[in-house]
N, C-alpha and C positions, 0 to 999 in steps of 0.2 A: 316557844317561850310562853311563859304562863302572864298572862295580865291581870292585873287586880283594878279595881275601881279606883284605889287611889294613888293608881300609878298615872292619873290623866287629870286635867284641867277641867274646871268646874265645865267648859265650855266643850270641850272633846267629851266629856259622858253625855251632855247632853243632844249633841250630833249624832254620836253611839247609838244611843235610845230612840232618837227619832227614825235612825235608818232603819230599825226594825219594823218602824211604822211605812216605812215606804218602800220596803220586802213584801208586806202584808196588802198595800196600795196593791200592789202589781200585782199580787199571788204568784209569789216565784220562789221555788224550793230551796234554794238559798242564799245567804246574804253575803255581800259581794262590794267591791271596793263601791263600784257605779251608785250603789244605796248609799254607801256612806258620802260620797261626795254630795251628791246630790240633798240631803239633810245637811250639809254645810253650808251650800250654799242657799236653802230654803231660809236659815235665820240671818237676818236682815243684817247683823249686826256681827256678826261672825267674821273672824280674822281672813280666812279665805275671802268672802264679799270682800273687806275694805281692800285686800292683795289684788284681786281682780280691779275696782275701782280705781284704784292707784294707777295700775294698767292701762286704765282706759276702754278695759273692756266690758260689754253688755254683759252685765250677770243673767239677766232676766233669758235674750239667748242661749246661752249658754245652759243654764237650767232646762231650758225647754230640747237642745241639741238632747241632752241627759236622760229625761223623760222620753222623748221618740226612741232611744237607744234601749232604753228601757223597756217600752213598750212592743220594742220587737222581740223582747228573749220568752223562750217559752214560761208557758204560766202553770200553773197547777187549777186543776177545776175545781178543786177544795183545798182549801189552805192547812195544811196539817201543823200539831201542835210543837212540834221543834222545828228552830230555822236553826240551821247551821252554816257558821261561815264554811266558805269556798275557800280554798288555798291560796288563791291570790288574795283575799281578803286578811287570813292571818298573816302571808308575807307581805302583806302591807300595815299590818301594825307593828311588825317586827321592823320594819326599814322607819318606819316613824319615831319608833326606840331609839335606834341607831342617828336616828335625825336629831333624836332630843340630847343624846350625849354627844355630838357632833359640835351643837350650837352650845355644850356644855349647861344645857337646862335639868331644872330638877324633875321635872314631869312633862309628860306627853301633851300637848295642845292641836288645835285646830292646825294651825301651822305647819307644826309637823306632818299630821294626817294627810294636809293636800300637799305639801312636797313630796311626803309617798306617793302620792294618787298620780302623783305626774311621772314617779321610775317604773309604774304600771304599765309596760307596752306593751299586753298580751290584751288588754279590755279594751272596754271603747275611753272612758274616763281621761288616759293623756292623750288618744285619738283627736278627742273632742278638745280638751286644753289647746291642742297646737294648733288647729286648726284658724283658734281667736290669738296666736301668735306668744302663747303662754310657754314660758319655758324656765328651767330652775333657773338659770341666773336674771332673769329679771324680775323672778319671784324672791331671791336670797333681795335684791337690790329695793323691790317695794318694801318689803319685811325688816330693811333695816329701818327703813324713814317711818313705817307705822308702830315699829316697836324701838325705835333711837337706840339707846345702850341699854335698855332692859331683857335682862333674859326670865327663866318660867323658874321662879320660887317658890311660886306656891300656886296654891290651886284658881285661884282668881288673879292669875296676871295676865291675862285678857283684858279683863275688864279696866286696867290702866296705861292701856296701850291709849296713845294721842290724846290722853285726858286734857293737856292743851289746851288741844283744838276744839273738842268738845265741851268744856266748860267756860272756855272765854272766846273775844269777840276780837275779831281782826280790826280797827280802826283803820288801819291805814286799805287794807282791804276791800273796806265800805266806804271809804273816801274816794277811793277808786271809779267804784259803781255813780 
């Protein structure tokens, strides 16, 4: 399947591009679900983080699990000038596809990307997810409470996931404390 830039969320290109950067980190001849994930969860703010959070599980771990998985695959002594995905890499943007017409969304997100990363059982990427007890039904289950009834219309619905929560203040909350 062919992908275009604007078949994905402002938030999914921007993961996209970073994992190139953390192919290049590592000097590894090419790019690979384990890059992308692991650029997911590098931005703080990113739907995977809040899906982990919701979880309860250490993102910071779990990053670092990524990185040592990382740091074991062999590396290139010079970084040549094309990376090219790995086949599990483009079968995971294609199951991320299939994810976004699934949850009947218009474009590709973060979201989708790491529920790919988790039907990945050949990498280390859902290796590593399950290990912190991560699995798709309690990822479909955070994902409903971080995204309520909104699905991906357009390229920035990300960014109105829990605005909520993030714009106002719990009273009863802080009465609590």
């Amino acid at each position: 399947m062919v992908f275009k830039q604007e078949d994905f969320t402002e938030q999914a290109q921007e993961a996209i591009g970073a994992s190139y950067d953390v192919v290049r980190k590592f000097r590894h001849p090419q790019w690979d679900v384990e890059h992308i994930l692991l650029a997911m969860l590098q931005a703080e703010k990113s739907v995977p983080v809040q899906i982990l959070g919701e979880l309860g599980v250490d993102v910071g771990a779990v990053r670092a699990d990524l990185e040592r998985a990382l740091a074991a695959t062999p590396k290139l002594s010079q970084q040549g000038a094309q990376i090219h995905p790995t086949p599990r890499a483009v079968t995971m943007l294609d199951d991320a596809k299939s994810e976004a017409e699934r949850l009947h969304d218009d474009y590709i997100g973060t979201e989708h990307l790491f529920i790919a990363a988790l039907s990945d059982v050949q990498g280390d990427s859902a290796q590593v997810l399950a290990r912190y007890g991560v699995d798709k039904e309690k990822v479909y289950q955070a994902l409903q409470e971080i995204r309520g009834g909104h699905r991906v219309t357009d390229q920035r619905a990300e960014s109105r996931y829990q605005s909520l929560e993030r714009y106002t203040i719990d009273l009863t909350d802080l009465a609590r404390q």
